[in-house]
RODO-2510 file (C-alpha; in nm, 4 decimals, decimal comma):
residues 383
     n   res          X          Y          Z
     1     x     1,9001    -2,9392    -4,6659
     2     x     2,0392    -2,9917    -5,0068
     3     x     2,2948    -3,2707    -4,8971
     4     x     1,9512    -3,4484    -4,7373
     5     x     1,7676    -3,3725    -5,0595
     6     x     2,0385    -3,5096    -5,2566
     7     x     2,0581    -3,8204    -5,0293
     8     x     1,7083    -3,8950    -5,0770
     9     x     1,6794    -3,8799    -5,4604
    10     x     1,9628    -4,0720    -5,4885
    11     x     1,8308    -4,3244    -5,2594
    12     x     1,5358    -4,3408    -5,3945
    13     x     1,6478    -4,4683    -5,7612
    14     x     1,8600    -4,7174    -5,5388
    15     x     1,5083    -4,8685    -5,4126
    16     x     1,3670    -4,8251    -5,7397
    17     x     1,6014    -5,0497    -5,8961
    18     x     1,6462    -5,3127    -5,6079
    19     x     1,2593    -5,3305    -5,6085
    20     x     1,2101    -5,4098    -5,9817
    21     x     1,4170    -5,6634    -5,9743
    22     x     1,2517    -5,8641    -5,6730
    23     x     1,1740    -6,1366    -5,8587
    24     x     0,9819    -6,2661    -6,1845
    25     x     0,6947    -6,0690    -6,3015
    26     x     0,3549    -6,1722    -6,1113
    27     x     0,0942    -6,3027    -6,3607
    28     x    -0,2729    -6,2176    -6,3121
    29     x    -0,4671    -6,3499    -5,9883
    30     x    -0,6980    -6,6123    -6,0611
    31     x    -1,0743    -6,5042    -6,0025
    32     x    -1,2127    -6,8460    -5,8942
    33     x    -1,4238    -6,9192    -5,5619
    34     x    -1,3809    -7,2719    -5,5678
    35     x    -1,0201    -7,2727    -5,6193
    36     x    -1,0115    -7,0395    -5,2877
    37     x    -1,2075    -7,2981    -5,0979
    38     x    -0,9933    -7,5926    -5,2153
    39     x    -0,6592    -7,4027    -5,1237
    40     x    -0,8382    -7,3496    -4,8263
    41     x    -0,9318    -7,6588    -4,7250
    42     x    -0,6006    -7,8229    -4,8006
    43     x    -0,4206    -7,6112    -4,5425
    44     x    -0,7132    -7,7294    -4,2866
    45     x    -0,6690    -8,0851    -4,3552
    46     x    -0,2703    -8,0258    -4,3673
    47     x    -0,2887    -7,8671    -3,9976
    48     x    -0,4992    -8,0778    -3,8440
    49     x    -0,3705    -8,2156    -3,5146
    50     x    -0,1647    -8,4866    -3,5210
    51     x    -0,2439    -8,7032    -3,1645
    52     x    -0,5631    -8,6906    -2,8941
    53     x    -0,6091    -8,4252    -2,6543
    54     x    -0,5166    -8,0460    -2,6391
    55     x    -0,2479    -7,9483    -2,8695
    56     x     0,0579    -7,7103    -2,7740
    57     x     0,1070    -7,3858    -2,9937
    58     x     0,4554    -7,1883    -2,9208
    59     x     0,4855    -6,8613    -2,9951
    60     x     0,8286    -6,7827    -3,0335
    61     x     0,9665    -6,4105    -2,9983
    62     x     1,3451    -6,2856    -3,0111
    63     x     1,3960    -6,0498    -2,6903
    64     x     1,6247    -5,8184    -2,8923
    65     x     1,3393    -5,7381    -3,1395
    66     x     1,0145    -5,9393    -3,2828
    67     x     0,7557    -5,7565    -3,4972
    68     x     0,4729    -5,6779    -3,3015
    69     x     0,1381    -5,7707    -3,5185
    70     x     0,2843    -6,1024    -3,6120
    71     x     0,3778    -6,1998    -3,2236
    72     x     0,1201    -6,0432    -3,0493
    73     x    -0,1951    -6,1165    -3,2793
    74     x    -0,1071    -6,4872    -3,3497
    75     x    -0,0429    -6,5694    -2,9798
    76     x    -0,3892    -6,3585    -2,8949
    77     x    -0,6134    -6,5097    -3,1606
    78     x    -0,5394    -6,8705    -3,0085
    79     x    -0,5732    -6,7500    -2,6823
    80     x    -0,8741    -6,6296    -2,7308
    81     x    -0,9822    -6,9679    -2,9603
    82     x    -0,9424    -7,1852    -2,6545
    83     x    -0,8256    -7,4978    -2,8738
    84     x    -0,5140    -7,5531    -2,7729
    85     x    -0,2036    -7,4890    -2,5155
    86     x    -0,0486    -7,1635    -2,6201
    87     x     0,2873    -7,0667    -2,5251
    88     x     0,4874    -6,7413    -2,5842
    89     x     0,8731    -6,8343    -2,5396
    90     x     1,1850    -6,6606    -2,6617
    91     x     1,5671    -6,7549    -2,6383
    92     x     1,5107    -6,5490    -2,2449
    93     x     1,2495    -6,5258    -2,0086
    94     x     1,1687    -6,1970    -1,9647
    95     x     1,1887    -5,8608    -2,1517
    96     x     1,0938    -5,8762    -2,5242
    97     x     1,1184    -5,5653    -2,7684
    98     x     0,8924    -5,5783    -2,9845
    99     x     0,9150    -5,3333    -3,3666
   100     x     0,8068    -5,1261    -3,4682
   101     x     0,6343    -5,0687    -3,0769
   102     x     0,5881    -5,1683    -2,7216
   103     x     0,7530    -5,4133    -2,5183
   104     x     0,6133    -5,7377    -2,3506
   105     x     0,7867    -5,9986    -2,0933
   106     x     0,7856    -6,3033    -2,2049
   107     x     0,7759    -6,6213    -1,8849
   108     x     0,9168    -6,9455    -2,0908
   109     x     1,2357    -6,9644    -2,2071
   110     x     1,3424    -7,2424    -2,4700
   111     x     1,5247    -7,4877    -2,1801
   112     x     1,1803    -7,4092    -1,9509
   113     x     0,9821    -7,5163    -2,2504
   114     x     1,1878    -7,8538    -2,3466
   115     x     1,1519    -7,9300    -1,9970
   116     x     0,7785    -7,8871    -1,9872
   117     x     0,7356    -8,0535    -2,3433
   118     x     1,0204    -8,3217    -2,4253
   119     x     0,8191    -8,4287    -2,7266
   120     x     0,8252    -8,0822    -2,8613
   121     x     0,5447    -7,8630    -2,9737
   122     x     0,2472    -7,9407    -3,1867
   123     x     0,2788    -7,6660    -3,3855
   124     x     0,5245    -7,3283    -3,3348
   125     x     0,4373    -7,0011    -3,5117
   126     x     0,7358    -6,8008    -3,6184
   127     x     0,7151    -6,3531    -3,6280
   128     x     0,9296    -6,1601    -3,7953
   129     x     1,2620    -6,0869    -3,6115
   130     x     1,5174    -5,8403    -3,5815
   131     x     1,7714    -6,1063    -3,6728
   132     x     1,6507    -6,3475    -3,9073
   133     x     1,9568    -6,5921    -3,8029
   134     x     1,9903    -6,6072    -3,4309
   135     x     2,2003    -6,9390    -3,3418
   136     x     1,9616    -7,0013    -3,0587
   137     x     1,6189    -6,9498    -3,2385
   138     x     1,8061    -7,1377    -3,5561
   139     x     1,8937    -7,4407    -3,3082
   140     x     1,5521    -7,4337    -3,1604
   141     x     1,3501    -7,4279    -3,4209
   142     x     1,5342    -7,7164    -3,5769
   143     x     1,4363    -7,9288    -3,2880
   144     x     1,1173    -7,8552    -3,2809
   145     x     1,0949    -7,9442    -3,6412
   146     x     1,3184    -8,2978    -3,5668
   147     x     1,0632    -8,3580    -3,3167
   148     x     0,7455    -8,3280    -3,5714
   149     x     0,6057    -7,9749    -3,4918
   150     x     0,4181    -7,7807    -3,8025
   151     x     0,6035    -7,4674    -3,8198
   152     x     0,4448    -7,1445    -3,9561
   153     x     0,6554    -6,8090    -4,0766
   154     x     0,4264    -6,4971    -4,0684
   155     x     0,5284    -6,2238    -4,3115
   156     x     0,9269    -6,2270    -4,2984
   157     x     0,9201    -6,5113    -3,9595
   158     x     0,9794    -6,6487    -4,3295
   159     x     1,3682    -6,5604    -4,3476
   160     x     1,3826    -6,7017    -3,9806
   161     x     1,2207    -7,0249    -4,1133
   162     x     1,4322    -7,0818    -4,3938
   163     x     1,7798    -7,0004    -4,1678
   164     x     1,6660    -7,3128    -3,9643
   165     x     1,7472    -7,4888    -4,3090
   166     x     1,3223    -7,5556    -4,3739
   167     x     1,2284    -7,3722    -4,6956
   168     x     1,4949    -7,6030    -4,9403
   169     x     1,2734    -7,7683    -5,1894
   170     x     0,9881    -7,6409    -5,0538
   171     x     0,7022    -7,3561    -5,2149
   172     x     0,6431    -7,0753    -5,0108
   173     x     0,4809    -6,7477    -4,9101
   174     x     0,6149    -6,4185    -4,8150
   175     x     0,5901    -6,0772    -4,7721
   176     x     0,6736    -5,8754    -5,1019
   177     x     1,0238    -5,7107    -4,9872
   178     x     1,1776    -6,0477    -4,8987
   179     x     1,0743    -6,3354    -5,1784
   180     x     1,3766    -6,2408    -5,3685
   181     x     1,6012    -6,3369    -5,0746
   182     x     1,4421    -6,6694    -5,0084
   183     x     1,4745    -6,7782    -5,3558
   184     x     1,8454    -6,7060    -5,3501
   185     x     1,9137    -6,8195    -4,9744
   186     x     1,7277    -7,1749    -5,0587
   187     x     1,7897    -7,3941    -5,2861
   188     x     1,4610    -7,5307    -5,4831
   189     x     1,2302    -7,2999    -5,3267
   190     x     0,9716    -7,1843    -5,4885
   191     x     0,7691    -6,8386    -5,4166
   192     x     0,3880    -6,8635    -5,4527
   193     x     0,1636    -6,5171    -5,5591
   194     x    -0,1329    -6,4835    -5,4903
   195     x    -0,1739    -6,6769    -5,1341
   196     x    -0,2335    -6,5389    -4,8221
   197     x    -0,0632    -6,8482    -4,6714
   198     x    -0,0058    -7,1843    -4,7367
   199     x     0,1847    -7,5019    -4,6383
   200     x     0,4162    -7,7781    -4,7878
   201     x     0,5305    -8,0875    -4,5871
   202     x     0,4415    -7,9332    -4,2355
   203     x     0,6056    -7,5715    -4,2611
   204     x     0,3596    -7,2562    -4,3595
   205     x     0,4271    -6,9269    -4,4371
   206     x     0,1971    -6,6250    -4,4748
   207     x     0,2681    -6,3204    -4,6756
   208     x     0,2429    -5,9228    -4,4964
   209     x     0,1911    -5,8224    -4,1393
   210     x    -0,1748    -5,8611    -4,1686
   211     x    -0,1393    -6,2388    -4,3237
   212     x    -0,1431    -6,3445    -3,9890
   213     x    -0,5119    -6,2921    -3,9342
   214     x    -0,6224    -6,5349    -4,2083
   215     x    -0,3276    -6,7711    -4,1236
   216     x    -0,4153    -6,7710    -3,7359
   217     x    -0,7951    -6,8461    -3,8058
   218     x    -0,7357    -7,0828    -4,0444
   219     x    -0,4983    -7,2445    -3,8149
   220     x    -0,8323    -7,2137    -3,5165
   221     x    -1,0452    -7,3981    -3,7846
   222     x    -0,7788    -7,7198    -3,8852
   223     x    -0,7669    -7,7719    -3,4474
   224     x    -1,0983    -7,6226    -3,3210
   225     x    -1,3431    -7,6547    -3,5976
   226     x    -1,4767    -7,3720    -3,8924
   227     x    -1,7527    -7,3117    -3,6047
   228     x    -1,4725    -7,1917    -3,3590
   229     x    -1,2973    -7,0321    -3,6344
   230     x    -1,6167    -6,8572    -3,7245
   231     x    -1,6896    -6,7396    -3,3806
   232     x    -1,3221    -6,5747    -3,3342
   233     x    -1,3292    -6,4314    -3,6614
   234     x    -1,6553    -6,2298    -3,5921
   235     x    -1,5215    -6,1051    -3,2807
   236     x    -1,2283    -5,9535    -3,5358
   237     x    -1,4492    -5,8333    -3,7918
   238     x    -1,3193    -6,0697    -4,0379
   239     x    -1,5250    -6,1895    -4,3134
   240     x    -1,3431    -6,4920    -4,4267
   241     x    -0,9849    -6,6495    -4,4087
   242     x    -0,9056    -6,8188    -4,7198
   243     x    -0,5614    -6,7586    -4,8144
   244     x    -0,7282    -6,5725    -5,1466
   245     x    -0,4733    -6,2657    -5,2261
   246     x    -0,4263    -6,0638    -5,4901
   247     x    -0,0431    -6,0108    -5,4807
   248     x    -0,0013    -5,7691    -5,7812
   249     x    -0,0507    -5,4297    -5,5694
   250     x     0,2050    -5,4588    -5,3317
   251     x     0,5635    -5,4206    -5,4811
   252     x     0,8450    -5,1246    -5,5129
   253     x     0,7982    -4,8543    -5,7172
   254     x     0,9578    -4,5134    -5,8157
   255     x     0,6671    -4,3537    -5,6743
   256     x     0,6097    -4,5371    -5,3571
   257     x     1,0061    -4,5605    -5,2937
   258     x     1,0504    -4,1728    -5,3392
   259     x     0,7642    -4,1072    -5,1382
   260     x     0,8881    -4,3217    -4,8234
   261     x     1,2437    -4,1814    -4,8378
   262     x     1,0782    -3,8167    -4,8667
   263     x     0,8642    -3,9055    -4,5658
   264     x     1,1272    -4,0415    -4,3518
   265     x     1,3593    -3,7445    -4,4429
   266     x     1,5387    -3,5912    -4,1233
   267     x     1,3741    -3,2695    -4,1330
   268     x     1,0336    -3,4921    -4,0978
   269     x     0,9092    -3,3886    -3,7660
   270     x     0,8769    -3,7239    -3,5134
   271     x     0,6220    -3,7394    -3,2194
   272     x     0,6136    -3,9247    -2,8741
   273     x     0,2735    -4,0872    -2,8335
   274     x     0,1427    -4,2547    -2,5482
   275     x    -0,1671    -4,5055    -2,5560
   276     x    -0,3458    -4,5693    -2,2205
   277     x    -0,3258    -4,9368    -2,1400
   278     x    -0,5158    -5,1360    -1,8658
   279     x    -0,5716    -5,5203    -1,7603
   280     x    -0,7795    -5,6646    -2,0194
   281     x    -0,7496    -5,4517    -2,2814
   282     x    -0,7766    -5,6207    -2,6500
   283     x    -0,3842    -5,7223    -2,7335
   284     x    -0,5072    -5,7273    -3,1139
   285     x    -0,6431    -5,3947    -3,1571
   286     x    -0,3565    -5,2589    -2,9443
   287     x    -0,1090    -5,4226    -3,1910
   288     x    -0,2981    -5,3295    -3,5213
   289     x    -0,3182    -4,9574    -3,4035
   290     x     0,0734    -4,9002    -3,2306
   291     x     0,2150    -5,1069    -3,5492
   292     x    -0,0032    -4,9044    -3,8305
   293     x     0,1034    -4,5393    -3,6464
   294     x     0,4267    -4,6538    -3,5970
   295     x     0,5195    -4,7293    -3,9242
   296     x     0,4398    -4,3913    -4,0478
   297     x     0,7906    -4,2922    -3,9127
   298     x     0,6282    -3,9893    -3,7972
   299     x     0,5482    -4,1529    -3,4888
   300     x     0,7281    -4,3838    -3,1579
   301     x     0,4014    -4,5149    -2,9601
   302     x     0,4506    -4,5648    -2,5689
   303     x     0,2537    -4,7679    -2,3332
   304     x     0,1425    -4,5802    -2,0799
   305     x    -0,0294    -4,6871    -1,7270
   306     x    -0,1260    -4,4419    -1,4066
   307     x    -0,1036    -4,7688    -1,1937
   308     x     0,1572    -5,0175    -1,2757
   309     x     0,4579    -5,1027    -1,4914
   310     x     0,3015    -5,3806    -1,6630
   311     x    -0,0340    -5,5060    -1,7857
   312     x    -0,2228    -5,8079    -1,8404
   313     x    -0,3863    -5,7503    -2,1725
   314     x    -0,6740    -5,9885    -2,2748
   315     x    -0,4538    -6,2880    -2,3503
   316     x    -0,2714    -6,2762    -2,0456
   317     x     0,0318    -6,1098    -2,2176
   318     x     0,2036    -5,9134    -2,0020
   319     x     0,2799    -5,5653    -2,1684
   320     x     0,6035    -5,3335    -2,0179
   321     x     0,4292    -4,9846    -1,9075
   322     x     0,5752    -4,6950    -1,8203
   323     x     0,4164    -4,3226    -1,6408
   324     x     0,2195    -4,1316    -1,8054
   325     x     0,4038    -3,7915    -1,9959
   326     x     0,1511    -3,5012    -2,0010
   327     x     0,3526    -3,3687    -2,3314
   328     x     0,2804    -3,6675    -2,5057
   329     x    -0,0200    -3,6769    -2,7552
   330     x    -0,2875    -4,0061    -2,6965
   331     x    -0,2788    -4,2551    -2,9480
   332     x    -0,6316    -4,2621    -3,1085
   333     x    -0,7340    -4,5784    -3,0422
   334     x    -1,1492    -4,6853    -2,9360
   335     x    -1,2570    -4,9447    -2,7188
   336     x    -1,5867    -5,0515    -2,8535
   337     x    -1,4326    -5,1040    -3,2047
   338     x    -1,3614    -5,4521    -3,3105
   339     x    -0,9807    -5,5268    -3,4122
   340     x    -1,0196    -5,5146    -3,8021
   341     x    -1,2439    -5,1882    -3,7459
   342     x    -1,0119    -5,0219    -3,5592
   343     x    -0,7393    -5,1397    -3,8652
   344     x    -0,9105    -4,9620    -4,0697
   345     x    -1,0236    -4,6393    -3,8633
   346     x    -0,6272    -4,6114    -3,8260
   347     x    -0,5623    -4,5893    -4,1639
   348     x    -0,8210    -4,2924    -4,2436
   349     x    -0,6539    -4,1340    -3,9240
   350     x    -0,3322    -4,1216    -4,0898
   351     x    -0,4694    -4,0458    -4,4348
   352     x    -0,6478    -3,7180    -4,2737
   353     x    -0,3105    -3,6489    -4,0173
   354     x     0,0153    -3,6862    -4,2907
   355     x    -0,1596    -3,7511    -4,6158
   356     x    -0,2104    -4,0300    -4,8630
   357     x     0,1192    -4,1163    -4,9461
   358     x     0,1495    -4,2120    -4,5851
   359     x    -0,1023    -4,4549    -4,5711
   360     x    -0,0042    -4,6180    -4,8759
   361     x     0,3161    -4,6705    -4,7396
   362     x     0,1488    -4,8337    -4,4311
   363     x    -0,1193    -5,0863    -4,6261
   364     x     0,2168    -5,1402    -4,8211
   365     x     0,4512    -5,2545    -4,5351
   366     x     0,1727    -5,4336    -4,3399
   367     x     0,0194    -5,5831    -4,7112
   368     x    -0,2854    -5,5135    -4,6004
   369     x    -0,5019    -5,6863    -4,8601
   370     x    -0,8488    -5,6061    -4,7263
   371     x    -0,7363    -5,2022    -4,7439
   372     x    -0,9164    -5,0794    -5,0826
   373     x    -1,2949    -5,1732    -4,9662
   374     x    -1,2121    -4,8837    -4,7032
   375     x    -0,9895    -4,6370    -4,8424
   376     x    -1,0617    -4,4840    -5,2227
   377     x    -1,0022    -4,2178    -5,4287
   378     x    -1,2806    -3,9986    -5,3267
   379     x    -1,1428    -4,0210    -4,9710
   380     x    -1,1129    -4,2162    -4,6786
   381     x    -1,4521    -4,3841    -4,5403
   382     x    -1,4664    -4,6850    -4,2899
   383     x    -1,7785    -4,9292    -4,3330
***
């Protein structure tokens, strides 16, 4: 117990340190509606297709680990826009691990999807991966970029971007943890605060998990129209998508780094949950709940079906399930709440379950902007 206790202190004046120093000091954000709409607007006009007819969207995914919330949410939230051709596709066809939770199989590898589309994709939307500099993603997404698709990093699909050689020169978002990195991997580049998202010379990126609600709307507007964007968003329980952000909360400290380490501390106790999936169920909601719980590190979330060993959730995504284990607690998850609501009931879950410190840590990792209007100091409410 001492050695661990030891360990952790030390550790966390490790983070302390490495988190102070992620780069310059972020000034103010700006407090200006019409700013908002213009930044807005240019990302719209910046995205907007390119040729006639029904433009193709890949989704790519790494089958030896892709972030869940950024793959699953983007692909879903197109899906369910109905503007264009969406495409998951990984370096394999089939099994995809997805982090911090579930699996899906994925049915388009890169060689099926050249075949199918010589001329490359429209636009390709790039998650978080395990390994931020895979040779085969690197290769691919190089091509795709040769070949004139818009390419979009959510959170750190950012560090995956930039190994295919596309940040140089370029400004950028990105979530908190990783700016520093980008800035000295790429020569030129330039980190933005204070934007959800944003684009230069046909490559976005987003900043947290949760950027890629705003980005993927956004992205439903410049092909499908703010009417289409509109409609989807309601369906989310998202208010708006401007890229407005206010960057200045979410960063390293003492506090928060000392608090993580003591959470994730071996003699932390660790729970098998299982979540009861069906055909049709909502992929977002699923991937806003397993990913918030999950990240908690008190927590692994299974997918669990009486029936079958896979699923088709809503956007035809085919989720890996396995039997169900009486021992295993249910993941607390409601139907009839919209994606964003759920989000939020999640985090007053695991405020009332492990404490405070825990959800911080969550709204932190997933940069949950929106979090505050829910969550305050009196307690934890949802509205």
């Amino acid at each position: 117990m001492f050695r661990s206790m030891t360990l952790i202190v030390s550790c966390a004046a490790a983070m302390c340190v490495a988190g102070c120093g992620v780069g310059a000091e972020i000034p103010p954000a700006p407090v200006d509606p019409a700013l908002r709409e213009r930044q807005t607007q240019a990302f719209v006009r910046a995205m907007k297709p390119r040729h006639a007819g029904r433009p193709v969207v890949a989704v790519v995914a790494l089958n030896e680990g892709t972030e869940t919330t950024d793959f699953l949410l983007t692909h879903a939230v197109l899906q369910r826009a109905d503007v264009a051709e969406v495409k998951a596709v990984a370096p394999r066809r089939g099994r995809v691990e997805l982090f911090p939770a579930l699996q899906v199989e994925v049915q388009q590898d890169f060689e099926g999807f050249d075949r199918a589309h010589p001329s490359g994709a429209d636009y390709v939307i790039v998650p978080a991966m395990s390994n931020d500099a895979d040779p085969a993603v690197t290769a691919w997404l190089r091509r795709q970029a040769e070949r004139g698709a818009r390419v979009v990093g959510v959170c750190n699909g950012t560090l995956v971007v930039g190994r295919a050689g596309l940040l140089d020169g370029r400004r950028f978002a990105g979530h908190w943890s990783s700016r520093s990195k980008v800035l000295e991997r790429h020569p030129g580049s330039v980190h933005v605060p204070h934007q959800r998202y944003l684009v230069d010379r046909d490559v976005a990126t987003t900043t947290g998990i949760t950027a890629s609600i705003p980005v993927a709307l956004a992205l439903v507007e410049a092909i499908g129209g703010r009417d289409k964007a509109a409609t989807v968003a309601a369906e989310l329980d998202a208010d708006a998508w401007s890229p407005e952000h206010d960057s200045t909360p979410f960063a390293l400290t003492l506090r928060r780094g000392a608090s993580y380490l003591l959470n994730k501390a071996p003699f932390r106790s660790h729970a098998q949950w299982g979540v009861e999936v069906r055909d049709g169920m909502d992929d977002i909601a699923l991937a806003l709940t397993a990913d918030a719980w999950s990240r908690t590190g008190r927590v692994s979330v299974h997918a669990e079906s009486a029936s079958s060993d896979a699923v088709a959730l809503r956007s035809g995504m085919v989720l890996v399930a396995e039997r169900p284990a009486r021992e295993r607690p249910r993941l607390p998850i409601t139907a009839t709440m919209k994606p964003l609501q759920q989000l939020d009931a999640t985090l007053c879950r695991i405020q009332e379950r492990f404490g405070v410190s825990y959800r911080e840590w969550v709204v932190l990792e997933m940069e949950y902007a929106d979090a505050p209007r829910f969550v305050d100091s009196n307690g934890c409410r949802s509205s």
